[in-house]
C-alpha positions as CSV (number, residue, x, y, z in Angstrom):
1,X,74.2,123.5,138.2
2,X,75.7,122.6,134.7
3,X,73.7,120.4,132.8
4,X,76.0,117.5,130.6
5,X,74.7,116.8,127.1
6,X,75.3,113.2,126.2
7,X,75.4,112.5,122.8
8,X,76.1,109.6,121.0
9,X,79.7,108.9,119.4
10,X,78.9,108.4,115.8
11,X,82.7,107.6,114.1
12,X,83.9,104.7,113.4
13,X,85.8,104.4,116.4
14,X,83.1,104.2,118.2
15,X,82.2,99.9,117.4
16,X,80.7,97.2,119.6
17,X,82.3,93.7,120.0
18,X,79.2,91.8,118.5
19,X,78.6,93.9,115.6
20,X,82.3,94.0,114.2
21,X,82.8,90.5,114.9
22,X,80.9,89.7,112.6
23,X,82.5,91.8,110.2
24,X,86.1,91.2,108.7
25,X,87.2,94.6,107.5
26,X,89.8,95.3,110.5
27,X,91.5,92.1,109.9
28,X,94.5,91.9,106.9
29,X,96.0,88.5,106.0
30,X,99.7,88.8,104.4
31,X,99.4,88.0,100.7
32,X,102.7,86.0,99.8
33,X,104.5,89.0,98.6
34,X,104.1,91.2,101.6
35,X,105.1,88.4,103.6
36,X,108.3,88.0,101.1
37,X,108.9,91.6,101.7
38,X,108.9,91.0,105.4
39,X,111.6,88.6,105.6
40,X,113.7,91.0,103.6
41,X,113.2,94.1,106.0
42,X,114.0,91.6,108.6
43,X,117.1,90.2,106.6
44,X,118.1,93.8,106.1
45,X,117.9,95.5,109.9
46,X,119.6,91.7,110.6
47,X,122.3,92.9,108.7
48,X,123.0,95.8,110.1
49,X,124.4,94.4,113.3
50,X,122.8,96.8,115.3
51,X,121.0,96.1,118.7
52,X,116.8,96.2,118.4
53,X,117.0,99.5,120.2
54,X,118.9,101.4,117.7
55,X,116.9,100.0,114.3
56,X,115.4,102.8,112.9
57,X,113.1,102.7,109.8
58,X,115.6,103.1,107.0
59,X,117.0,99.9,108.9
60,X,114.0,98.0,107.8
61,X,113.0,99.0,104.4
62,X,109.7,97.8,103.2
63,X,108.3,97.8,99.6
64,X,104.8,96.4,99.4
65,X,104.4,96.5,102.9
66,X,104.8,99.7,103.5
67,X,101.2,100.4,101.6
68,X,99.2,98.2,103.9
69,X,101.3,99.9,107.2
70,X,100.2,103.2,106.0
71,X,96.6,101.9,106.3
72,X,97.1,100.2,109.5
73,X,98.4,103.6,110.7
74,X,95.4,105.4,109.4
75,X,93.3,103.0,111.2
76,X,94.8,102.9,114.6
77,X,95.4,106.9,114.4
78,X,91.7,108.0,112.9
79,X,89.9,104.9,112.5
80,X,88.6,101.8,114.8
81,X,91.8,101.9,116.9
82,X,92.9,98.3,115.8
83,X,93.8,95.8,113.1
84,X,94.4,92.5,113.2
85,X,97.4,91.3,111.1
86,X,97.8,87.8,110.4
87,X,99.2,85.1,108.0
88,X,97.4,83.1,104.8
89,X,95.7,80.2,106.5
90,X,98.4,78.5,104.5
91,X,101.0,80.0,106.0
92,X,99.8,79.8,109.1
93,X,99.4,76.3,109.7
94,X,103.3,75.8,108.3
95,X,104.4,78.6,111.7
96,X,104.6,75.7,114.1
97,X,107.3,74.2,112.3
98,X,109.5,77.6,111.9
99,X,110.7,79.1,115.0
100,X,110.5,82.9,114.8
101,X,107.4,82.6,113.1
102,X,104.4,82.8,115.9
103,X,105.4,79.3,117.5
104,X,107.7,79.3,120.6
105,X,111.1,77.2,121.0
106,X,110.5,74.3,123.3
């Protein structure tokens, strides 16, 4: 018979719900200018006229951005398999009043 060796994960994919929630290094809030930067990827594929499906990434150009997507890559590929992107508190509470911006059209 084949014996199995358990061992222990030890990366840092390997996390447990109570000990990262306590921690805040998977989640990134949009400074003002990656926000900004954003709106003008969105402007720009906008632009092109072409359906979602065809957008490809020189169709949404990011700046700034494109720094913290890297890292979310990086930590969805090799890291804790998640990341939580969200607004400034600030900008945040303002979404309700914008549709488009995480607040449904009634």
């Amino acid at each position: 018979m084949t014996s199995i060796r358990i061992q222990p994960v030890k990366s840092v994919s390997a996390w447990i719900g109570c000990e990262i929630a306590s921690r805040r290094d998977w989640v990134h809030v949009l400074s003002t200018a990656e926000i900004e930067d954003l709106d003008r990827a969105v402007a720009h594929a906008r632009s092109t006229g072409k359906p979602l499906g065809e957008l490809t990434r020189d169709d949404f150009p990011l700046g700034l951005l494109a720094r913290s997507a890297a890292d979310w890559l990086d930590a969805l590929d090799s890291g804790r398999g998640f990341v939580l992107v969200r607004p400034s508190p600030s900008r945040q509470s303002r979404a309700g009043r914008r549709p488009g911006r995480g607040s449904r059209r009634r």
